[in-house]
C-alpha positions as CSV (number, residue, x, y, z in Angstrom):
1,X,0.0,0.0,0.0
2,X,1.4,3.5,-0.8
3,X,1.8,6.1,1.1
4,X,-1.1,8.1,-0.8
5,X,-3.9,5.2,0.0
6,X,-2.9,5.0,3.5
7,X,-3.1,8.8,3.7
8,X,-6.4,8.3,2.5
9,X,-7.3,5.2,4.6
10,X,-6.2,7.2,7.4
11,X,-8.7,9.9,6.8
12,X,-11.2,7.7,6.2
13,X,-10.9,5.7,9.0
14,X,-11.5,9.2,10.8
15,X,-14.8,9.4,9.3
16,X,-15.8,6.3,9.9
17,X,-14.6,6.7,13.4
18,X,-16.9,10.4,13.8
19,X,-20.4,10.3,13.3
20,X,-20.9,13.3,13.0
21,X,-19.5,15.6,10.2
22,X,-18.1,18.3,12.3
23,X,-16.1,19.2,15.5
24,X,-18.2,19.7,18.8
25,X,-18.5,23.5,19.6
26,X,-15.3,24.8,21.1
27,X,-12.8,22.3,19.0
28,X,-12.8,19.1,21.6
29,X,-10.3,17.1,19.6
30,X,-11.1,13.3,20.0
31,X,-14.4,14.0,22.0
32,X,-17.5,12.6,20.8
33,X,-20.5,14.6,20.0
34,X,-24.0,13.5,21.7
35,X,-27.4,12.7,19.6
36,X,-28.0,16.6,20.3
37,X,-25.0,17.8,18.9
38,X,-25.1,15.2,15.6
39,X,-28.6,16.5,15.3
40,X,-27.9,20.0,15.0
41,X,-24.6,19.2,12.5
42,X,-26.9,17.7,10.5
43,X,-29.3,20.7,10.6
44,X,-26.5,22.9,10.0
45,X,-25.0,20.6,7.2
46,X,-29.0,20.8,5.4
47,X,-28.2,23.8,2.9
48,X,-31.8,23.8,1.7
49,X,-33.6,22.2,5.1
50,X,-35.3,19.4,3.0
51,X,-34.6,17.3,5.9
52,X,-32.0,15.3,3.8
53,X,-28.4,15.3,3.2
54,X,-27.5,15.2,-0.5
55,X,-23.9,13.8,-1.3
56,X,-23.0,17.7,-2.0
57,X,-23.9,19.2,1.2
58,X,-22.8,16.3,3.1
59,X,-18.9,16.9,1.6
60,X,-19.0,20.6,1.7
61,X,-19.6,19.8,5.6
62,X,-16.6,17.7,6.2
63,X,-13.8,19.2,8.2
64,X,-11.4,21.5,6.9
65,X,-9.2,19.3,4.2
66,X,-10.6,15.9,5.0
67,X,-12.7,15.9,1.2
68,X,-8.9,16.6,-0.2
69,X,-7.5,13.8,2.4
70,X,-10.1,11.1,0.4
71,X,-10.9,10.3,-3.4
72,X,-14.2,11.1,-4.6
73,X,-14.7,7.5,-4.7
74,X,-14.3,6.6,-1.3
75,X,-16.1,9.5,0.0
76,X,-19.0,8.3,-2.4
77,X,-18.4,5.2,-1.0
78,X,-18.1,6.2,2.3
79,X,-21.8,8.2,1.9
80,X,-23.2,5.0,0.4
81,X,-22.5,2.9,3.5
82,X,-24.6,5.0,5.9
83,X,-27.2,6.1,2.6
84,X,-29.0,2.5,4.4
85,X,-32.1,2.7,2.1
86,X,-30.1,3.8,-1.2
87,X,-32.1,7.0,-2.4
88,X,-29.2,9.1,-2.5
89,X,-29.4,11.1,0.0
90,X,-28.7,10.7,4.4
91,X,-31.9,11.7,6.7
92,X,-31.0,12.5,9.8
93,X,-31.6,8.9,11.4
94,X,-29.3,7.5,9.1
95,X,-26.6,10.3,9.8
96,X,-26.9,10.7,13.6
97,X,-27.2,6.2,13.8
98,X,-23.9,5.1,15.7
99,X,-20.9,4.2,13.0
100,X,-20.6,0.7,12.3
101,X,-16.9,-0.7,11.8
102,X,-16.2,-1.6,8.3
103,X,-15.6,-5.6,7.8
């Protein structure tokens, strides 16, 4: 594995690890946000309040750099894995559920 895809995997693994898109309010490095703070990321995240996240507004909220950190393809893949019933698009239950590990 190069350097580059374990870059990559590396950033990935980050989302996987966070589930929510964004750092809790005042920057708590490794913390973990609660249901209420995932809830209002995704509220935030919702650019046109449709009550869905499309694979758009869900990257333009990632973290500073982290899109650049990943390919388009594993962020699309990434997306895909909590997009649970496959219309394209994350409603909040499916971005504020707990992160499974990847197998």
């Amino acid at each position: 594995m190069t350097f580059t895809k374990i870059a990559a995997a590396s950033a990935l693994a980050l989302l996987v690890a966070a589930p929510a898109l964004a750092q809790p309010p005042g920057g708590g490095g490794g913390m973990r946000m609660t249901p209420e703070e995932r809830a209002a990321a995704f509220d935030k995240a919702d650019a046109n309040k449709d009550g869905k996240l499309s694979f758009a507004e869900w990257k333009t909220a990632l973290p500073a750099g982290m899109a650049d950190q990943a390919s388009d393809e594993q962020l699309q893949g990434f997306f895909a894995r909590r997009d649970t019933d496959g219309d394209k698009s994350l409603s909040k239950a499916e971005f504020t559920a707990p992160m499974q590990r990847p197998q």
